[in-house]
KOLTIVO-342140 format. One record per residue (C-alpha): residue in one letter; y, x, z. Coordinates in steps of 0.02 Angstrom, whole numbers, padded with zeros to 5 digits, always signed. Layout:
<nodes>
aYXZ...
</nodes>
This chain:
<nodes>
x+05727+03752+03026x+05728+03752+02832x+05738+03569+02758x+05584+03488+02695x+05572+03462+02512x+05503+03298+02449x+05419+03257+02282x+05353+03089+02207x+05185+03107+02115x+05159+02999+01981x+04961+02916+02039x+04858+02856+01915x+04698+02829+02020x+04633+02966+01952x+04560+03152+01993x+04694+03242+01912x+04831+03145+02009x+04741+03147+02146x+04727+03343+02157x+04905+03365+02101x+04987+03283+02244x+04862+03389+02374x+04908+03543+02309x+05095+03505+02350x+05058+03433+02493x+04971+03600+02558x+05147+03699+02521x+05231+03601+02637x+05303+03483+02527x+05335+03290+02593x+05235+03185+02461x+05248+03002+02411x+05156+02915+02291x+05201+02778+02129x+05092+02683+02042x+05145+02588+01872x+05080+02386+01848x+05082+02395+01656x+04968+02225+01621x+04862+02354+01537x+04788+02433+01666x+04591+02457+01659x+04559+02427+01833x+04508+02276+01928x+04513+02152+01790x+04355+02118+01709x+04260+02171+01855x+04348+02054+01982x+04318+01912+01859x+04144+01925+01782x+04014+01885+01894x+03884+02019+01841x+03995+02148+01926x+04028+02052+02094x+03912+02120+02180x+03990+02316+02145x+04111+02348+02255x+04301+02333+02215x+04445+02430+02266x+04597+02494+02197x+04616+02663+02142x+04777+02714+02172x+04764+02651+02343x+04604+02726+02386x+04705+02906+02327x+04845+02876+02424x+04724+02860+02592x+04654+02990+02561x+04812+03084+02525x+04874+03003+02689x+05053+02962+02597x+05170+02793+02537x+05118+02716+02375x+05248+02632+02312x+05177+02506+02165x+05302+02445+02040x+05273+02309+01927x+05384+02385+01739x+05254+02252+01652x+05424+02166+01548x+05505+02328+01522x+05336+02403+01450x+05346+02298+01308x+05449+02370+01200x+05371+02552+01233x+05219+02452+01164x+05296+02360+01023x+05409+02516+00960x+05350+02686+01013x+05461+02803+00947x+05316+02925+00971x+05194+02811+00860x+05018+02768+00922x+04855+02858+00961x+04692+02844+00878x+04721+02633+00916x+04880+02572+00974x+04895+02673+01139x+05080+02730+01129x+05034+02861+01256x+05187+02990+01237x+05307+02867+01240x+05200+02780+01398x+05212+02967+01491x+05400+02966+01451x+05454+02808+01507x+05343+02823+01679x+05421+02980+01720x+05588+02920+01690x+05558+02760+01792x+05514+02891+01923x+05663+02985+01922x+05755+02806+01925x+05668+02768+02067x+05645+02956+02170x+05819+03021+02140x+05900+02873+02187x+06028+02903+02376x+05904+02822+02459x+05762+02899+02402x+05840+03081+02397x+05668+03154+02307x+05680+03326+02238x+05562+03340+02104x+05419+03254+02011x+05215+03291+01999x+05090+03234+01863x+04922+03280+01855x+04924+03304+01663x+04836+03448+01623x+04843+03533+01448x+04726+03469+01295x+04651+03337+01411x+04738+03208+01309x+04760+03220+01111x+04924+03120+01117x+05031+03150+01271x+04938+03310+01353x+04958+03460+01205x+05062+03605+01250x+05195+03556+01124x+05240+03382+01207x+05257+03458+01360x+05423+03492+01355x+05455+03325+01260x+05401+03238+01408x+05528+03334+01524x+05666+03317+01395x+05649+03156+01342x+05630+03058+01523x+05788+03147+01579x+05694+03238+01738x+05686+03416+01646x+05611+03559+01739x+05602+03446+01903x+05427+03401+01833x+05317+03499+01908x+05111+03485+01824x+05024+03590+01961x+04863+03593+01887x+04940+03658+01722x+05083+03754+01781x+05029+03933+01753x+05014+03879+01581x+05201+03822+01552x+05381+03894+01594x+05417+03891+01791x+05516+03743+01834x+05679+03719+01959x+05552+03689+02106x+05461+03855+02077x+05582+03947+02038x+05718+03888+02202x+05538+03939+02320x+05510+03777+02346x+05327+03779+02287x+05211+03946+02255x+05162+03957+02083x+05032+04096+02125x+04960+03936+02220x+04963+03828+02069x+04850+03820+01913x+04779+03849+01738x+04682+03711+01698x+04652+03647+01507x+04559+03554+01375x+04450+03418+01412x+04310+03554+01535x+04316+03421+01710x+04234+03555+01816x+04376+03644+01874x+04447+03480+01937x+04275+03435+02014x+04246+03610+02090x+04454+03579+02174x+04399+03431+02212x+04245+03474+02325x+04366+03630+02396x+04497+03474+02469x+04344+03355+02516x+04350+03229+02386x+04184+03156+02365x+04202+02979+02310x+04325+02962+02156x+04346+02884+02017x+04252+02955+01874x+04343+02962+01705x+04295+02832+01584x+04399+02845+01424x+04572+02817+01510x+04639+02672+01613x+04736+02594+01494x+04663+02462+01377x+04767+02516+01238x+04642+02673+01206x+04493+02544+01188x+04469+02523+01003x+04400+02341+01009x+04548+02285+01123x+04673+02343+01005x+04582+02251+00869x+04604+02098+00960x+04823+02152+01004x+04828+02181+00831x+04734+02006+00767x+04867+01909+00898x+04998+02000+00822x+04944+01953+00644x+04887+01781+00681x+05067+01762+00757x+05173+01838+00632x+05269+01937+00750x+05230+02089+00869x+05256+01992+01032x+05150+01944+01170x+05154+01897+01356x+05049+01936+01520x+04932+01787+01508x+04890+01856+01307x+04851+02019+01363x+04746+01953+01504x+04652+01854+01410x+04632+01972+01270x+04506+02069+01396x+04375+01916+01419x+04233+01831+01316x+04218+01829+01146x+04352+01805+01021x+04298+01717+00852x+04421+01686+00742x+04380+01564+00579x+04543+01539+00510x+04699+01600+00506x+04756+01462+00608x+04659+01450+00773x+04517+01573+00874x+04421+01530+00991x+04368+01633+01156x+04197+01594+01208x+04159+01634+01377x+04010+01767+01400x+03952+01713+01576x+03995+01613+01720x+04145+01711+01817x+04213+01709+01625x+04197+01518+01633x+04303+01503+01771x+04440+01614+01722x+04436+01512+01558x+04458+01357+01660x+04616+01415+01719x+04705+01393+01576x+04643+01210+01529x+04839+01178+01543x+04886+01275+01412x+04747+01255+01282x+04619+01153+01205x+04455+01182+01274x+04269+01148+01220x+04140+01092+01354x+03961+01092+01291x+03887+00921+01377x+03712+00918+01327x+03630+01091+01368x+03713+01231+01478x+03843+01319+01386x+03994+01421+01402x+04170+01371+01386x+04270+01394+01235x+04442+01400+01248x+04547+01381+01072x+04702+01484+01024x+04822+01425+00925x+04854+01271+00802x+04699+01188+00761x+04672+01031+00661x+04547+00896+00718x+04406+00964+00582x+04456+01122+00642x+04394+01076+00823x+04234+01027+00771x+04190+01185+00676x+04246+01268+00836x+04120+01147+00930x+03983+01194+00815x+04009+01385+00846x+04026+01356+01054x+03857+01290+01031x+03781+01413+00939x+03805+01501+01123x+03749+01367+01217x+03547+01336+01247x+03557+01224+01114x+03581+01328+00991x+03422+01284+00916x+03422+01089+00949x+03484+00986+00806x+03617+00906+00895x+03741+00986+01035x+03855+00853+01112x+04047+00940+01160x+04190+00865+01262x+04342+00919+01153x+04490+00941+01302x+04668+00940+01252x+04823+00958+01364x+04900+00799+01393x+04768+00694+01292x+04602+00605+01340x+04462+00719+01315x+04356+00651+01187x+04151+00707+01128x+04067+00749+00971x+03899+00775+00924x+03890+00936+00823x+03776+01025+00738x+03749+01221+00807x+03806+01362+00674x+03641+01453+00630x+03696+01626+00667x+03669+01696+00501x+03803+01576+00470x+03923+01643+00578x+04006+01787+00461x+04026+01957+00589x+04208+01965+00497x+04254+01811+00597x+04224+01930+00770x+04367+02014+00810
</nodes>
């Protein structure tokens, strides 16, 4: 009996890698699956904290793929490593400060750390990057950067793409068909949705702009303002985290505030009364404000006045706040609310 060739499939979550491991898997190929935790990662966040989505229900991805795929997921947390892909892509940025070619390299060569390993004894690797999907990562030409680069070479196998690009070492040894393997490009989903419908799949994820936050232009505003603010391109999980919730407002060079935008924002917010000052509107229902950063005391009431611009107070004349700092006695004020044509849309980042 001939030995039983095993590949790891890089799964996003999505279609594409969804299809890509099932067409190995047909050709007799032992699949397993990895997923990458990058603290960027689109799914789950937001719509496990704020409250308007709780009743839409929740899963993961990647998971829900590799059921369906019947294989292992392994899930590996490179969220430290990542930084410095972030910070100093070698590649540059995207249209915002998705460092997506230099993301594609380093995930396949953390695969090929991980699959070629003794104990894992994989053979190959599968993406489901198809050509001209992506402007960065997915053009013909960066193809073969992405093999070179991440050390795997041609034991990275795209078999949605493949007829369009050079056979690789698992084609060309028999251990996949490449008459059996595709042509797909450019941005057209219907070939993936009519594939798709061929293998069964009914209920995936539809694409929505990517799954990384780094593609979203007004996140990367706000990566960029932290950076700024900070003086230094650095950051850590609970930065990025918060980066994706309420409003940010910043007045000064010295301080923003995040205003939550509803009440599963609120309670996220809450969580990090430890670490921050925070603004409680007392007087009328209101959201919480959480303040980033070095205020001064006349600094934290013009951040009270703007928390209750989005309070229902926002046209009384007086709003009374709880000002909340770590290790001090909270203390109130009675502020009046910024009238909103006083609240310049350059302080929104």
């Amino acid at each position: 009996m001939s030995h039983q060739r095993k590949a790891v499939a890089l799964i996003s979550g999505g279609l594409d890698s969804l299809l890509a491991a099932r067409v190995i898997q047909n050709q007799n190929i032992h699949v397993e699956g990895i997923n990458f935790y990058t603290g960027f990662c689109v799914e789950g966040h937001t719509h496990a904290i704020r409250k308007k989505h709780q009743v839409k229900p929740k899963r993961n991805n990647a998971l829900w793929c590799a059921e369906q795929l019947g294989i292992k997921l392994h899930i590996i947390d490179i969220s430290e490593e990542y930084k410095d892909i972030v910070i100093n892509p070698t590649h540059g940025y995207g249209q915002h400060l998705n460092p997506c070619l230099d993301c594609k390299i380093f995930m396949v060569n953390q695969a090929k750390a991980w699959g070629f390993m003794d104990d894992n004894d994989f053979d190959f690797i599968i993406t489901g990057e198809v050509i001209g999907q992506r402007p960065k990562s997915q053009r013909k030409e960066t193809m073969p950067i992405i093999a070179r680069e991440s050390g795997v070479n041609d034991r990275l196998l795209r078999p949605l793409c493949a007829k369009n690009l050079p056979e690789t070492l698992p084609e060309r040894e028999g251990w996949v068909n490449r008459s059996e393997l595709f042509d797909f490009h450019g941005r057209n989903r219907k070939p993936q949705m009519a594939l798709a419908e061929k293998f069964g799949f009914t209920d995936y994820a539809q694409p929505a702009g990517g799954c990384c936050f780094l593609t979203d232009a007004n996140y990367s505003k706000k990566l960029s303002d932290l950076w700024e603010a900070r003086g230094e391109r650095k950051y850590e999980i609970d930065d990025i985290m918060l980066l994706k919730i309420g409003r940010h407002i910043r007045p000064a060079s010295n301080f923003k505030l995040i205003v939550g935008r509803e009440e599963g924002e609120n309670k996220y917010l809450e969580g990090y009364r430890k670490q921050f000052p925070q603004i409680r509107i007392k007087s009328h229902s209101g959201p919480l404000t959480l303040v980033d950063g070095a205020p001064a005391r006349e600094d934290l009431e013009l951040a009270g006045r703007i928390a209750a611009r989005f309070s229902q107070g926002r046209d009384a004349d007086s709003v009374t706040v709880e000002i909340c700092k770590p290790g001090a006695e909270p203390y109130e004020l009675d502020v009046n609310p910024m009238p909103a044509q006083d609240l310049p849309q350059a302080w929104y980042v």
